[in-house]
N, C-alpha and C positions, 0 to 999 in steps of 0.2 A: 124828698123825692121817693115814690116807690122803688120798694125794692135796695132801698140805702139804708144802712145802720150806722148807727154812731154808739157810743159810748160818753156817758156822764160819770163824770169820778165825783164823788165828794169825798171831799178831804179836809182833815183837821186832827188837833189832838184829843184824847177822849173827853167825854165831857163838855163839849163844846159844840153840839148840836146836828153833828154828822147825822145819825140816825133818822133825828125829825125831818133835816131835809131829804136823804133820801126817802123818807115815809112818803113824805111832800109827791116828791117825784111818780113815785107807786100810784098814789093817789089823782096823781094826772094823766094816768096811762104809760107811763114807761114800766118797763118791767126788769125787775128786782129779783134776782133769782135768789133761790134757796135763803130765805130771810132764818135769824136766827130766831130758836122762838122765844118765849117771857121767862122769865124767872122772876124772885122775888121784888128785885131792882126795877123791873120793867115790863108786868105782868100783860104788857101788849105787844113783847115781842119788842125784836131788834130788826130796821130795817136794812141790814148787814149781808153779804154774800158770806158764808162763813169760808167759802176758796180765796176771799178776798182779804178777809182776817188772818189766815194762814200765812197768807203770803206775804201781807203785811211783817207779821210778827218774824219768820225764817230773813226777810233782807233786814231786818234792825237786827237781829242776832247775829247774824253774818257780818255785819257794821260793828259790832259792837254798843251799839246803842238801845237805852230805855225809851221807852213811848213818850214821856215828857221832858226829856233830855233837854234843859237850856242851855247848853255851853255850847260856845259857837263854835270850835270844832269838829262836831258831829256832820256837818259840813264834807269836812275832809274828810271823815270816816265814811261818810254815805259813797267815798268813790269807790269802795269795794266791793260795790255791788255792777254787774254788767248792766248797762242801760238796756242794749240791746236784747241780752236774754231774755232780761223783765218784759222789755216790747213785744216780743216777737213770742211770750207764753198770753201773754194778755190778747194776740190778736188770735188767738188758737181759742181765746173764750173759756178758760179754763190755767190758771197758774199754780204750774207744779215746778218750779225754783226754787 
């Protein structure tokens, strides 16, 4: 509808194809802010918000968890993050948590 925004998350652990799909997404007309840009690994650029990486990385620290963490209690440690916080930086379009 005009005039409506939505928000598309892609999510996943590294390595597992996040980027291409948001590429994807870019490529369709959604827009991808502040993409990170290439380095050796990836010399076309990462299609990543890097406020999105930040933010990412500060609630797994705050958890206490690694990015590929399989023990299913991370689970439980993921409660120490506030949902609501999280929600309510993410609807302000920019996540400083």
């Amino acid at each position: 509808m005009p005039g409506e925004r939505r928000i598309v998350l892609v999510v996943g652990p590294g390595r597992s194809g996040t980027s291409t799909m948001a590429g994807a997404l870019a490529q369709c007309g959604y827009e991808v802010p502040r993409a990170i840009e290439g380095d050796a690994t990836n010399p076309l650029g990462f299609f990543e918000p890097q406020w999105v990486v930040d933010l990412h990385t500060r609630l797994l620290r705050r958890a206490g968890v690694r990015t590929l963490d399989g023990d299913p209690a991370v689970l439980e440690a993921l409660q120490v993050v506030d949902a609501d916080a999280v929600r309510a930086r993410l609807q302000i379009g920019r996540a400083h948590v």
